[in-house]
Structure formats: C-alpha cells, structure tokens
N, CA, C and O atoms as a printed pandas DataFrame, in Angstrom:
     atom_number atom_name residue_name chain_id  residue_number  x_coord  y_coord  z_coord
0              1         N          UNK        A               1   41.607  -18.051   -8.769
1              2        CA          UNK        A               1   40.761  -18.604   -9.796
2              3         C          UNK        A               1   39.815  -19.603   -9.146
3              4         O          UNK        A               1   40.302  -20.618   -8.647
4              5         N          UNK        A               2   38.286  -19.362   -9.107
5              6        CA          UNK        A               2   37.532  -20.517   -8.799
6              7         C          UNK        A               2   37.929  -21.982   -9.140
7              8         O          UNK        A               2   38.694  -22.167  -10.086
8              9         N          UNK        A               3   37.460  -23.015   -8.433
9             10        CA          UNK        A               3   37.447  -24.278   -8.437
10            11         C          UNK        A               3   36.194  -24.499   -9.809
11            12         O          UNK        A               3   35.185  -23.799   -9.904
12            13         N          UNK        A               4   36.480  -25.368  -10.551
13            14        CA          UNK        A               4   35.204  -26.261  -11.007
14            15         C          UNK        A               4   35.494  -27.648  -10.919
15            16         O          UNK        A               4   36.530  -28.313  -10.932
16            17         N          UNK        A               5   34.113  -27.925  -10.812
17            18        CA          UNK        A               5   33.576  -29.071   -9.989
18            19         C          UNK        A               5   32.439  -30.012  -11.288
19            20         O          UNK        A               5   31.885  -29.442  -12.228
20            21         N          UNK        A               6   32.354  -31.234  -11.039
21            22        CA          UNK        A               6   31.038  -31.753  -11.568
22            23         C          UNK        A               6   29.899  -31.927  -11.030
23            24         O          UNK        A               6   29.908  -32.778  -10.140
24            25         N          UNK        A               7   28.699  -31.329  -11.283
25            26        CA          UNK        A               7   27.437  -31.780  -10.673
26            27         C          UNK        A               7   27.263  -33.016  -10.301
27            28         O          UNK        A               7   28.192  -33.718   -9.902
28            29         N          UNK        A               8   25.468  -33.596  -10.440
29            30        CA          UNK        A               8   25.423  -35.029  -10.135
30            31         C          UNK        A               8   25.056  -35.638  -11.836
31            32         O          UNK        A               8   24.798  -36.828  -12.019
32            33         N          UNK        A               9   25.082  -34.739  -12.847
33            34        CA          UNK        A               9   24.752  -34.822  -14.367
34            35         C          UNK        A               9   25.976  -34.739  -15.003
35            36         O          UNK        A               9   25.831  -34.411  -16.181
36            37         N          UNK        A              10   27.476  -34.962  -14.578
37            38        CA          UNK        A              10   28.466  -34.787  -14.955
38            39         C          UNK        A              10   28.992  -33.276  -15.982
39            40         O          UNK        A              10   29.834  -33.137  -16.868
40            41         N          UNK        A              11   28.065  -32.383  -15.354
41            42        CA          UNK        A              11   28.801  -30.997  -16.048
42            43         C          UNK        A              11   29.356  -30.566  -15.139
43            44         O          UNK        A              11   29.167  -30.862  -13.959
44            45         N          UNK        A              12   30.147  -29.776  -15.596
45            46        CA          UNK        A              12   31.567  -28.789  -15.077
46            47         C          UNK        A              12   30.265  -27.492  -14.745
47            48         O          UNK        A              12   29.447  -26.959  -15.495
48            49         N          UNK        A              13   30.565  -27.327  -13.241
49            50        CA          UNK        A              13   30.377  -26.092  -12.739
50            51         C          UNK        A              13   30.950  -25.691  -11.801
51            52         O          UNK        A              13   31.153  -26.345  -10.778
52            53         N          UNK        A              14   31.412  -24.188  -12.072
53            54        CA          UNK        A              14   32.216  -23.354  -10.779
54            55         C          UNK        A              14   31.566  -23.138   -9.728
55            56         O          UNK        A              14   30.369  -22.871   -9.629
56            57         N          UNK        A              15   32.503  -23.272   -8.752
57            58        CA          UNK        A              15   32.158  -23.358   -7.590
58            59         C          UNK        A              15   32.672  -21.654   -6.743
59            60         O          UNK        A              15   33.752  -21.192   -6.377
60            61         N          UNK        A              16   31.217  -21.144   -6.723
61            62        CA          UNK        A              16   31.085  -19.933   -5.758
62            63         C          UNK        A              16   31.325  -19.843   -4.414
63            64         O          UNK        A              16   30.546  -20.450   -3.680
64            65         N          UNK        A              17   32.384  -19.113   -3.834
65            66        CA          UNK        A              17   32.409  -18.757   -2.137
66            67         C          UNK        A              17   32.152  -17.634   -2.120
67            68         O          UNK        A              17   32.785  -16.861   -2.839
68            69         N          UNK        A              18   31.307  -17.266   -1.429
69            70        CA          UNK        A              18   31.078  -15.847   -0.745
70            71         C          UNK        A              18   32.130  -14.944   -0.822
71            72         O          UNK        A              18   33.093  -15.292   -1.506
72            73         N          UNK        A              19   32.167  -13.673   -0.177
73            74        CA          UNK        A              19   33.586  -12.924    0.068
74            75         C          UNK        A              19   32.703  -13.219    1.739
75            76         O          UNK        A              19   31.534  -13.497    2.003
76            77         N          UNK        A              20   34.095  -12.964    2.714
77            78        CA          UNK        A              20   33.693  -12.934    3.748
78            79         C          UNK        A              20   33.307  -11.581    4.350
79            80         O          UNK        A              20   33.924  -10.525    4.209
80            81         N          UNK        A              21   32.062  -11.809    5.119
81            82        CA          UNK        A              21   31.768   -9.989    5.576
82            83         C          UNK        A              21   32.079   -9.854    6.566
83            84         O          UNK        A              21   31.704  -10.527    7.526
84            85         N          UNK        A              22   33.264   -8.455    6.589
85            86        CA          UNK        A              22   33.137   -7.924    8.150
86            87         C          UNK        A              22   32.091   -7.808    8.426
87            88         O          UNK        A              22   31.042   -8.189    7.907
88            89         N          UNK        A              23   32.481   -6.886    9.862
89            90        CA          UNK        A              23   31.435   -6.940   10.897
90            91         C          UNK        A              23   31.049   -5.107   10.646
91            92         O          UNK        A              23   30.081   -4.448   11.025
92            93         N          UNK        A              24   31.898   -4.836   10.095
93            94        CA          UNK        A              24   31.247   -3.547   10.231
94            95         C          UNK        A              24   30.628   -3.230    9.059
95            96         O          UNK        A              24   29.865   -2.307    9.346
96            97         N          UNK        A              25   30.517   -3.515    7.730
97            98        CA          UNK        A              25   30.067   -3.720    6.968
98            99         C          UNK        A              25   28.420   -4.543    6.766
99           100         O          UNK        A              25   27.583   -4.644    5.869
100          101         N          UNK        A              26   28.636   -5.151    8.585
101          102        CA          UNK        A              26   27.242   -6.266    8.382
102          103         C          UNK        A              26   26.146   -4.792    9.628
103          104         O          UNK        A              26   24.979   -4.405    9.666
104          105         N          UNK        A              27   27.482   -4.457   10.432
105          106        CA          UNK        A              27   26.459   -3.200   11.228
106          107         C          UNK        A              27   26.248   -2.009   10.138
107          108         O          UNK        A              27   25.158   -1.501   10.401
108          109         N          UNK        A              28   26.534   -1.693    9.600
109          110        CA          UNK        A              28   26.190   -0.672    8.310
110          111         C          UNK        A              28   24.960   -1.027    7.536
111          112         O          UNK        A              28   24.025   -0.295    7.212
112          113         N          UNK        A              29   25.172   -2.447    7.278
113          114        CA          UNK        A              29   24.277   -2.827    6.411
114          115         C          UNK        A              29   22.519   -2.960    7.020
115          116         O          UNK        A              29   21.506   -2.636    6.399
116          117         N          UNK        A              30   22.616   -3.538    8.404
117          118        CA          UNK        A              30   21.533   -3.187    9.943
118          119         C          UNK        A              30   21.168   -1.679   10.047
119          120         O          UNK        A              30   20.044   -1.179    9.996
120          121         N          UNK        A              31   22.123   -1.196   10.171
121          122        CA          UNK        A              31   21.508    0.445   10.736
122          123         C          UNK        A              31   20.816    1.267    9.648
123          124         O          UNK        A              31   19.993    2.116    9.992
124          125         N          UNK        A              32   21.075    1.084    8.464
125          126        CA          UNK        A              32   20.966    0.903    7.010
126          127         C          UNK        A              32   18.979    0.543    6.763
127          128         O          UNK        A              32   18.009    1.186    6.361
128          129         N          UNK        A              33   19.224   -0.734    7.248
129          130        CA          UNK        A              33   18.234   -1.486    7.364
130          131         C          UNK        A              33   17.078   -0.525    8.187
131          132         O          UNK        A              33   16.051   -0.026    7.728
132          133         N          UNK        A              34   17.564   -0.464    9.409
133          134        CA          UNK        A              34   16.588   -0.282   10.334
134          135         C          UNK        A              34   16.316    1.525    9.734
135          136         O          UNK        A              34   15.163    1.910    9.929
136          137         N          UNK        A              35   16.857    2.118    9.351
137          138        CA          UNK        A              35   16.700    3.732    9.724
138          139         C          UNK        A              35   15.453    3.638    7.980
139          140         O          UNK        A              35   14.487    4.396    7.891
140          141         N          UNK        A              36   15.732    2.800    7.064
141          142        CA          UNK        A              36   14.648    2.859    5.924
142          143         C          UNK        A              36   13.102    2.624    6.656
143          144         O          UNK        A              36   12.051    3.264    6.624
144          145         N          UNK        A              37   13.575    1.270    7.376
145          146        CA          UNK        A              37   12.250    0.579    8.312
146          147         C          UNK        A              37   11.806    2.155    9.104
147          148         O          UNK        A              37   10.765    2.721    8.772
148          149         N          UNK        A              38   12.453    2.563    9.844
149          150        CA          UNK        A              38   11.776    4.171   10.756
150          151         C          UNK        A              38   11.003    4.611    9.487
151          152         O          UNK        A              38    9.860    4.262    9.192
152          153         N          UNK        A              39   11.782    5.402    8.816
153          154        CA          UNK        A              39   11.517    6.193    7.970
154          155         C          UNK        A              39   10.373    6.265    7.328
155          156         O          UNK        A              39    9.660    7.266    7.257
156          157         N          UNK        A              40   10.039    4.523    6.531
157          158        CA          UNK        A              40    8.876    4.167    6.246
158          159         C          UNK        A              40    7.673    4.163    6.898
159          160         O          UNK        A              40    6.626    4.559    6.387
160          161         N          UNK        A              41    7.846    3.490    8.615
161          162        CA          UNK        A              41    6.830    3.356    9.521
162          163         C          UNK        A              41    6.184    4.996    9.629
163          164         O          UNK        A              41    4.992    5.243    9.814
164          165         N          UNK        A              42    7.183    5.936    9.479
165          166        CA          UNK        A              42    6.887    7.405    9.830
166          167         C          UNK        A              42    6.146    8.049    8.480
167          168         O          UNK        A              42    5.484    9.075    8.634
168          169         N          UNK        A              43    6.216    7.666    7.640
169          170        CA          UNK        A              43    5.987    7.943    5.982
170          171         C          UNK        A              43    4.209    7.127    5.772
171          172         O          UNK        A              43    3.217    7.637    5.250
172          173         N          UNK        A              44    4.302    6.235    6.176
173          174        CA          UNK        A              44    2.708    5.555    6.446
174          175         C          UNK        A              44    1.816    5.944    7.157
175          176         O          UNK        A              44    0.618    6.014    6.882
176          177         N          UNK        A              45    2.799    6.456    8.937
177          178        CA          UNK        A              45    1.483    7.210    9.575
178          179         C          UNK        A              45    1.333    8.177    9.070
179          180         O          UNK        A              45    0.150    8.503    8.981
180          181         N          UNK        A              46    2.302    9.099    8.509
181          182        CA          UNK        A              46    2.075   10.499    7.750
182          183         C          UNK        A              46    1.051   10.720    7.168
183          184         O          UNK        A              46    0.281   11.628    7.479
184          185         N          UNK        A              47    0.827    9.673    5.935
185          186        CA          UNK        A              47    0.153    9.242    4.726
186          187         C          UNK        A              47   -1.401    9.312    5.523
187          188         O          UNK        A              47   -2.388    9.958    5.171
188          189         N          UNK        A              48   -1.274    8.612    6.448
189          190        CA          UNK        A              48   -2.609    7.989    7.038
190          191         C          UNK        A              48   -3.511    9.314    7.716
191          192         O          UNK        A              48   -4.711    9.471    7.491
192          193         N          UNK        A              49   -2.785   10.114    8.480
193          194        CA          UNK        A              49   -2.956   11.313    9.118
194          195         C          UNK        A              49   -3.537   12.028    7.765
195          196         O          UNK        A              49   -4.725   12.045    7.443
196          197         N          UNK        A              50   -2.705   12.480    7.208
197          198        CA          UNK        A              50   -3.274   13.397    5.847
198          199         C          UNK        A              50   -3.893   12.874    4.716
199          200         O          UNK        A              50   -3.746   13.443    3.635
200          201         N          UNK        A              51   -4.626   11.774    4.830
201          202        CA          UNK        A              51   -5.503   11.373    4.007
202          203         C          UNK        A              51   -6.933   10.988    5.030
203          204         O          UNK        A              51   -7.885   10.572    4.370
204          205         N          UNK        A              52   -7.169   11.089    6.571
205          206        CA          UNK        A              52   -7.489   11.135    7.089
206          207         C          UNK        A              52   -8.446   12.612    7.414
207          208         O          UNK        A              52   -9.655   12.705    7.624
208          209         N          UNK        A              53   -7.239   13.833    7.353
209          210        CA          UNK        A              53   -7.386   15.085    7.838
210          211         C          UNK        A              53   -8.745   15.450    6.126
211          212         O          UNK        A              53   -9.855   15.965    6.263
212          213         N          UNK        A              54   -8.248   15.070    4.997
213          214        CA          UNK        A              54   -9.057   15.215    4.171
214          215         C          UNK        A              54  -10.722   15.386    4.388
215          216         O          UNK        A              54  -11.480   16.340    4.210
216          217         N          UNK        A              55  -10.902   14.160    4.806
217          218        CA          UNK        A              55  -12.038   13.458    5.107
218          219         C          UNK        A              55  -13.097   14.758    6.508
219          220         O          UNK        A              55  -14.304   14.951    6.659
220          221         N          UNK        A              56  -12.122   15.214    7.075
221          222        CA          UNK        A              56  -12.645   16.053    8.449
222          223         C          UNK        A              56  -13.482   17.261    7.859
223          224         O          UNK        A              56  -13.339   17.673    6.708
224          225         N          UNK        A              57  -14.383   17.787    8.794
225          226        CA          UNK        A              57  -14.863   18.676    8.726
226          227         C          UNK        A              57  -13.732   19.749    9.474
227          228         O          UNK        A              57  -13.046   19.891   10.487
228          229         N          UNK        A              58  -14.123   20.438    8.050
229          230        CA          UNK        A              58  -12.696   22.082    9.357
230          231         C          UNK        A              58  -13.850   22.640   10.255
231          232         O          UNK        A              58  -13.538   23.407   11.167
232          233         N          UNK        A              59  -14.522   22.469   10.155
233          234        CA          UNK        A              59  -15.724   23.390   11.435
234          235         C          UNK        A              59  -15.094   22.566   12.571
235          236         O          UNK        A              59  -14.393   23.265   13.302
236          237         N          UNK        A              60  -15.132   21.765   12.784
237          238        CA          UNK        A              60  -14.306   21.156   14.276
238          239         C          UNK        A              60  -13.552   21.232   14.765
239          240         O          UNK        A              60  -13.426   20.902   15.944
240          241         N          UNK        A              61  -12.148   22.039   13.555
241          242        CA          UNK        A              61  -10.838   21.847   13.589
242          243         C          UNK        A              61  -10.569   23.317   13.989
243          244         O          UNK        A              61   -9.612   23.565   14.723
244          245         N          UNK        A              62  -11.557   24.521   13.433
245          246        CA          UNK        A              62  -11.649   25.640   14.255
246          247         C          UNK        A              62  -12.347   25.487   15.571
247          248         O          UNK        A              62  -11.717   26.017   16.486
248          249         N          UNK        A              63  -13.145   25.079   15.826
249          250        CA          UNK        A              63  -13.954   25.136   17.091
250          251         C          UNK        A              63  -12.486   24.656   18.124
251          252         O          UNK        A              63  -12.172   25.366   19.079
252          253         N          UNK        A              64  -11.656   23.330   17.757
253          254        CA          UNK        A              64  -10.579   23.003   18.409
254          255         C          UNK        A              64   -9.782   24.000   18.713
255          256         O          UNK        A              64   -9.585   24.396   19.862
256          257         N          UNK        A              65   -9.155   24.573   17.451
257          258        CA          UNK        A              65   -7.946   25.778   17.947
258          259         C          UNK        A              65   -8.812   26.738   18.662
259          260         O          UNK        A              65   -8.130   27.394   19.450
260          261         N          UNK        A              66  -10.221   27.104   18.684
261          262        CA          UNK        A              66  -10.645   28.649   18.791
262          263         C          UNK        A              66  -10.755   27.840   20.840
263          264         O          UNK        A              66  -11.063   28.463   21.856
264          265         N          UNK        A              67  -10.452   26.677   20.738
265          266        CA          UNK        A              67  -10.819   26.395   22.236
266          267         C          UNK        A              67   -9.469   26.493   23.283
267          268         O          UNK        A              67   -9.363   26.513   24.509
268          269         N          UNK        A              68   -8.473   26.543   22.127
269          270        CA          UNK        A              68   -6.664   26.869   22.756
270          271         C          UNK        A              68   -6.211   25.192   22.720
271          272         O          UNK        A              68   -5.477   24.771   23.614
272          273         N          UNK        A              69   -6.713   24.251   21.600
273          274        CA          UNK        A              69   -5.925   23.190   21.286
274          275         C          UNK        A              69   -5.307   23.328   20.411
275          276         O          UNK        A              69   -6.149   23.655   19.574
276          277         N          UNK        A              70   -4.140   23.325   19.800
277          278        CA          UNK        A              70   -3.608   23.395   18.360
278          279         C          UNK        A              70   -3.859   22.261   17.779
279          280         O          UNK        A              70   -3.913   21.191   18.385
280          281         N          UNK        A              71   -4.085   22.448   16.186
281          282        CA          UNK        A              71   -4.241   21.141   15.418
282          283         C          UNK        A              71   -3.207   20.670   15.309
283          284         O          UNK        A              71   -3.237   19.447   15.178
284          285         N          UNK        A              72   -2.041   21.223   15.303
285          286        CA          UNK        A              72   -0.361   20.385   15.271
286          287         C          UNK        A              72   -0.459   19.488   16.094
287          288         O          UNK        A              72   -0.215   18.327   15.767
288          289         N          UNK        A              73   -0.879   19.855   17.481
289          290        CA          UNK        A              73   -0.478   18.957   18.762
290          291         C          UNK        A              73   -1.524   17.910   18.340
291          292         O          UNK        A              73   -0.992   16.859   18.697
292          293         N          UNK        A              74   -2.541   17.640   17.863
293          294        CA          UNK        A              74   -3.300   16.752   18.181
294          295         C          UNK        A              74   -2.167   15.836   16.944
295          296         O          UNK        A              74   -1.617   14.775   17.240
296          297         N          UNK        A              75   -2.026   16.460   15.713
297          298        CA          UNK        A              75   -1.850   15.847   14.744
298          299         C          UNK        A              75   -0.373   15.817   15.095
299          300         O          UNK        A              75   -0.053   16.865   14.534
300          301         N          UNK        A              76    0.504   15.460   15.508
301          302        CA          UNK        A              76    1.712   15.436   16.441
302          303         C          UNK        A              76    1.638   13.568   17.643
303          304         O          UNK        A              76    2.323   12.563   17.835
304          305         N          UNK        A              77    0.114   14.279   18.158
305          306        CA          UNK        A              77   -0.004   12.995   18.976
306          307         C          UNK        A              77   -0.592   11.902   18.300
307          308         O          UNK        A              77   -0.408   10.875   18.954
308          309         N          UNK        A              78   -1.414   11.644   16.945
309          310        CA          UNK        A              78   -1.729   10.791   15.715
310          311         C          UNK        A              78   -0.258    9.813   15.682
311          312         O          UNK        A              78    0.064    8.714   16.135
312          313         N          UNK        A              79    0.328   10.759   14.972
313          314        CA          UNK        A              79    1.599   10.152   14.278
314          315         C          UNK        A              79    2.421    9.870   14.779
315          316         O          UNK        A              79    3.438    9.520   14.180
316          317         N          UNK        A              80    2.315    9.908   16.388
317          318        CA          UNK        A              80    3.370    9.297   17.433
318          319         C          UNK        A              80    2.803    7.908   17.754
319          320         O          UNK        A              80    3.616    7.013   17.981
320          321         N          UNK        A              81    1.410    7.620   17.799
321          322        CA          UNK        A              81    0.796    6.358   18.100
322          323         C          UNK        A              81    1.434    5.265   17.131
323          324         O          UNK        A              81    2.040    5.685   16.145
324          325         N          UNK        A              82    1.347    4.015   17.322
325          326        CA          UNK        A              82    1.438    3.075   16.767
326          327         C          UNK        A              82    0.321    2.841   15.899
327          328         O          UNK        A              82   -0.467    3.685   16.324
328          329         N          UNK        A              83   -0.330    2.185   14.858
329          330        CA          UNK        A              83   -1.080    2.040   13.799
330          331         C          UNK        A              83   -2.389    1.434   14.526
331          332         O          UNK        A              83   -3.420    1.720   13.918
332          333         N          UNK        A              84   -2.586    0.628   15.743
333          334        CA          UNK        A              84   -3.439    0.312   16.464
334          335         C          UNK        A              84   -4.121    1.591   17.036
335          336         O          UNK        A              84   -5.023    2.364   16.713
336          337         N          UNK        A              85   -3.268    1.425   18.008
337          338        CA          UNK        A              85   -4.017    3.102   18.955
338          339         C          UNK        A              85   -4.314    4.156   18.331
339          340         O          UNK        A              85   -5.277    4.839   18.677
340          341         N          UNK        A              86   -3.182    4.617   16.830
341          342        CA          UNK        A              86   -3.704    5.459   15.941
342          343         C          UNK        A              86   -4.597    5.474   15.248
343          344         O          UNK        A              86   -4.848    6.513   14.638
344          345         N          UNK        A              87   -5.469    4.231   15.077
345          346        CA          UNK        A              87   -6.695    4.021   14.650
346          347         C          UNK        A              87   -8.114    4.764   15.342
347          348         O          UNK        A              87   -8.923    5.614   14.971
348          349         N          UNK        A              88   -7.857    3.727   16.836
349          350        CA          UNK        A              88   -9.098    4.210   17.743
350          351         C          UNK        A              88   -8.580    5.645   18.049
351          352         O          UNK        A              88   -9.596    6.258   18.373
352          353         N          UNK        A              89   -7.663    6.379   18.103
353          354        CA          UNK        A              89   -7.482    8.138   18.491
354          355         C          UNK        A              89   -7.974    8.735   17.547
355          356         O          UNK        A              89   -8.376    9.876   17.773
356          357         N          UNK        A              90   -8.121    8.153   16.106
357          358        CA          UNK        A              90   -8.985    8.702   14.892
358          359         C          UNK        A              90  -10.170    8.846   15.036
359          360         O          UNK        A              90  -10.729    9.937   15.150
360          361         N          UNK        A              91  -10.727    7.715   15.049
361          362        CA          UNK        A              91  -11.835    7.604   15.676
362          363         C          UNK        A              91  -12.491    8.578   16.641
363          364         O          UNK        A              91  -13.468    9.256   16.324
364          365         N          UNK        A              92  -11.876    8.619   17.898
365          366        CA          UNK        A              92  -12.025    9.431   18.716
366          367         C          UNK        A              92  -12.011   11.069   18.531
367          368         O          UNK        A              92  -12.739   11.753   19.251
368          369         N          UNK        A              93  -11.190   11.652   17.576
369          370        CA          UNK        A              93  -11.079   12.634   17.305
370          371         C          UNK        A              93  -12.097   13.420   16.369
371          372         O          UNK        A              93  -12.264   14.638   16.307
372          373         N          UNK        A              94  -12.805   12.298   15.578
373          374        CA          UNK        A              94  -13.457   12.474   14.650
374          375         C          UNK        A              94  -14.612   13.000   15.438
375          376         O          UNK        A              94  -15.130   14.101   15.250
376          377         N          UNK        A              95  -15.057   11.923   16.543
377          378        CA          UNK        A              95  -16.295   11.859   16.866
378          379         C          UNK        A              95  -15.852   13.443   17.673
379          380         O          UNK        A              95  -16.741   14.245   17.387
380          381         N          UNK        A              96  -14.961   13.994   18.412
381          382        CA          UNK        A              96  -14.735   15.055   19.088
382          383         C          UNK        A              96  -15.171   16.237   17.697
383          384         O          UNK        A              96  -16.130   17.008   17.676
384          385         N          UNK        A              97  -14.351   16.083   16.876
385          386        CA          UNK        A              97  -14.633   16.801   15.735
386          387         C          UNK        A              97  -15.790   16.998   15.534
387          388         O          UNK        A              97  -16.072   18.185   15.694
388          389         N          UNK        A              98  -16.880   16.181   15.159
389          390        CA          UNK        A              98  -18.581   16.111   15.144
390          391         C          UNK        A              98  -19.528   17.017   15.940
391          392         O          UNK        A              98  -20.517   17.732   15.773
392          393         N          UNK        A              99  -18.457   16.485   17.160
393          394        CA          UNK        A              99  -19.898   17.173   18.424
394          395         C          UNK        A              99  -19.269   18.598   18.485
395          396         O          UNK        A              99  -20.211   19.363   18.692
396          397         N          UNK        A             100  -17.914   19.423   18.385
397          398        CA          UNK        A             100  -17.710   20.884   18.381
398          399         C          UNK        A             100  -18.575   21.260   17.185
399          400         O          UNK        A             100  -19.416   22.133   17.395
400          401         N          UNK        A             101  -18.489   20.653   15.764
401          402        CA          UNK        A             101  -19.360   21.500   15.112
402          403         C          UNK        A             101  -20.502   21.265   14.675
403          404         O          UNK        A             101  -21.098   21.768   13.723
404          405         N          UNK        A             102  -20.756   20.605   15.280
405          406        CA          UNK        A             102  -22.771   20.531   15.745
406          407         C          UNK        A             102  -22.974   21.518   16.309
407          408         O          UNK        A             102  -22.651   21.545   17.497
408          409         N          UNK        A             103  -23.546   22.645   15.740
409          410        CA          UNK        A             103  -24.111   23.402   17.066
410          411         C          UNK        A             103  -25.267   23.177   17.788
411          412         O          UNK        A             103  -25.670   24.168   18.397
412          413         N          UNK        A             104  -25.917   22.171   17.899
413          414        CA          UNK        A             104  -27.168   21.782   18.344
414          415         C          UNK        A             104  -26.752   20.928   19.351
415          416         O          UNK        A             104  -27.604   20.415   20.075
416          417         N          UNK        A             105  -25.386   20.656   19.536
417          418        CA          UNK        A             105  -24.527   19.820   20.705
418          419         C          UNK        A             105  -24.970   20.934   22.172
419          420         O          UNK        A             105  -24.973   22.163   22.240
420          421         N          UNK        A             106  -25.258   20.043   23.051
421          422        CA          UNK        A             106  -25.456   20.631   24.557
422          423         C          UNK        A             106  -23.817   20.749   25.242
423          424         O          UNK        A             106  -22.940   19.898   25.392
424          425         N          UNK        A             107  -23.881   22.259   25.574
425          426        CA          UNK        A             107  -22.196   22.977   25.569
426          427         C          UNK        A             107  -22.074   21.731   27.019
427          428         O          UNK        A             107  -21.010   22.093   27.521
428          429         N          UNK        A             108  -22.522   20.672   27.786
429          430        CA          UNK        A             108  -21.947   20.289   28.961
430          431         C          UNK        A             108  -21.438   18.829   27.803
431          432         O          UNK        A             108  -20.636   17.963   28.152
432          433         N          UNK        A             109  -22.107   18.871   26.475
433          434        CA          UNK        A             109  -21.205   17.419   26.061
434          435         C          UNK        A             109  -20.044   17.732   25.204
435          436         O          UNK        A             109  -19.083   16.963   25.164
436          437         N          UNK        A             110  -20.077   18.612   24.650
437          438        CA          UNK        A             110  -19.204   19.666   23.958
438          439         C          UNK        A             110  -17.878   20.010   24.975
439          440         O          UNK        A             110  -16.720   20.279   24.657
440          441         N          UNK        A             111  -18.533   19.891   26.383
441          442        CA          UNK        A             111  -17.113   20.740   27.426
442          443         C          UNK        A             111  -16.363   19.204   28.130
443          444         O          UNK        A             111  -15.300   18.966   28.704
444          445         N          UNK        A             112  -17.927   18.133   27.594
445          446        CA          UNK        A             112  -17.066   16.828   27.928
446          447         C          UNK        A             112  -16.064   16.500   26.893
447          448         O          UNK        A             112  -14.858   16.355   27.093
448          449         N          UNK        A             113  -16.637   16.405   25.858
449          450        CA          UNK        A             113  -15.578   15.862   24.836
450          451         C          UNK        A             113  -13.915   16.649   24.787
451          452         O          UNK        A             113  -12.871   16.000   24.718
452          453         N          UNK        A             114  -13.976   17.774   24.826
453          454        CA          UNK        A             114  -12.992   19.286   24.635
454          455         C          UNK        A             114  -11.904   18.346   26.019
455          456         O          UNK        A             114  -10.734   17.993   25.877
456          457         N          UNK        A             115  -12.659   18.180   27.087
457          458        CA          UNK        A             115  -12.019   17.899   28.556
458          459         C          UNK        A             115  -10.715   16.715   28.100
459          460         O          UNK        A             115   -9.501   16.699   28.300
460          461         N          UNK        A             116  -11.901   15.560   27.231
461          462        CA          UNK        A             116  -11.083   14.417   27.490
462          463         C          UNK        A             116  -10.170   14.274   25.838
463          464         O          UNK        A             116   -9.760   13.165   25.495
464          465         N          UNK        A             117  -10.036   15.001   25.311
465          466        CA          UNK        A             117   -8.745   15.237   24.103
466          467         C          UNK        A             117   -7.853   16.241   24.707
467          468         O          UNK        A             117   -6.675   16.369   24.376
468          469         N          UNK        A             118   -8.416   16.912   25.557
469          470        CA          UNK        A             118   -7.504   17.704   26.257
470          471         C          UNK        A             118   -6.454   16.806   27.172
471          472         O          UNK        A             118   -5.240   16.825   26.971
472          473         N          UNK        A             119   -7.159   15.937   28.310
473          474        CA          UNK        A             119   -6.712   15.416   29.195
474          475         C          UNK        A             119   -5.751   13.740   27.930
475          476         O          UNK        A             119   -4.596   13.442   28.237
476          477         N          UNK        A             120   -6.308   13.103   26.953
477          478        CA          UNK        A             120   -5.124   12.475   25.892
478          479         C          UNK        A             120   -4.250   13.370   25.737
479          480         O          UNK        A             120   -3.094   13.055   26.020
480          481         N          UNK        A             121   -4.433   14.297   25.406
481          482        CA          UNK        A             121   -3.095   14.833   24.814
482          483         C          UNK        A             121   -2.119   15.253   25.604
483          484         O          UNK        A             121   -0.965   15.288   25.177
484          485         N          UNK        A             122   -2.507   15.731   27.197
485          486        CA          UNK        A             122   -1.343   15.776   28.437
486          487         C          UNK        A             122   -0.927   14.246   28.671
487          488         O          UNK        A             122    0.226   13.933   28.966
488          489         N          UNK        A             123   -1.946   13.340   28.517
489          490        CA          UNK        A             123   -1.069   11.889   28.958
490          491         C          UNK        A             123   -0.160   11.748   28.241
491          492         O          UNK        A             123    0.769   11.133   28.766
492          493         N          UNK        A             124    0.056   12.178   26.836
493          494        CA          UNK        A             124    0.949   11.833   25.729
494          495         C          UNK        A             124    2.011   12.754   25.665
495          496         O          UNK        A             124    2.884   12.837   24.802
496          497         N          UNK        A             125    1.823   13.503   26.772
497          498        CA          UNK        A             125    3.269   14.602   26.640
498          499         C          UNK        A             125    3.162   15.723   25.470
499          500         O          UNK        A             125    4.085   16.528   25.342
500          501         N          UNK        A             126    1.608   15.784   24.300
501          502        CA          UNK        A             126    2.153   16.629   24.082
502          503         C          UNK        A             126    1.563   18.104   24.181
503          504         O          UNK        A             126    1.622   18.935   23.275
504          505         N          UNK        A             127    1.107   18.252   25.165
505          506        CA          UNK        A             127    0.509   19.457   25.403
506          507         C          UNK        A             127    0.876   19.990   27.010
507          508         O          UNK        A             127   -0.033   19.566   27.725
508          509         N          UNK        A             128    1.473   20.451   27.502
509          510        CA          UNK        A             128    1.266   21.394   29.009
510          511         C          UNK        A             128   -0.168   21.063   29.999
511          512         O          UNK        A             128   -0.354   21.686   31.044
C-alpha cells in the first residue's frame, strides 16, 4: 500500500515509486526505439525520392536505361544517401536528366554527363 504524505499546503498526498526496470526490458525498449527511428529515416527518404521522381521528365529516365543505367540503381543510390548528399545527387541527376533529353545537347556533353553518374554510382557500390 503506498505511503501518504503532506505537501507544503498540508494535504495528504500519495507518494509514487516507480516499479524498478530491468535491464532487459530497458534494451527492448532501445532497440524498439532505434528500429522505429531506421524505419522512419528510410520512410522520409522514400517519400522524398518519389515525390521527387514525379517532378522528372521520363525522356531522361529512358535515354538513362536505353544507355544500360537502370533507374532502380540510381534510385537505390538516392535512398542510401543521407538527406544532405541526397539533396545535391538530386540535383545532379536532374540536371543529368535535362541534358539526355535535350536533343539539341552536343553528344560529347551528353557522353560527359552519362560518364560521371555512371562513375557515382560505381563509387557507391551500386553498379559493376
């Protein structure tokens, strides 16, 4: 049975103790913690990617695959970045996106751009 006690106003109030928490109950409650935190961080870049992909011209996004990039892999290496770098790789992709379907693009800036999303996406492991 709780204790009661008097305030500093002379009323009667019970006095609450915690229950004590194990420890495994406090690592449950952490791993718990952390796997919502993943989940979410992964659920935001998701969000961001496909409200992003909206916005694209698909003329770029064929010119990409018809060049032997898959759009998975690029959109694979998006959502692996952190929210910083996944910003400027947007960026970057976009503007790659632009100049494939311009056709009025000169094929040596066209074979530059193609080179260096090619050569990101081997630094990032995810392409061969």
């Amino acid at each position: 049975m709780p204790s009661i006690i008097r305030d500093e106003r002379g009323r009667f109030v019970p006095v609450v103790r915690p229950k004590l928490w194990q420890a495994a109950a406090v690592k449950h409650s952490r791993d718990r913690t952390d796997r919502i935190g993943r989940a979410r961080t992964q659920l935001r870049a998701k969000i961001a990617t496909n409200q992003w992909i909206s916005e694209l011209d698909r003329r770029g996004i064929y010119e990409i695959e018809a060049c032997g990039i898959e759009w998975i892999a690029v959109e694979a290496w998006l959502d692996a970045l952190n929210p910083q770098e996944a910003s400027a790789a947007r960026r970057f992709v976009k503007n790659v996106l632009q100049v494939l379907a311009d056709r009025e693009a000169p094929p040596r800036e066209r074979g530059e751009v193609y080179n260096e999303l090619y050569r990101r996406l081997i630094a990032a492991g995810v392409v061969d």
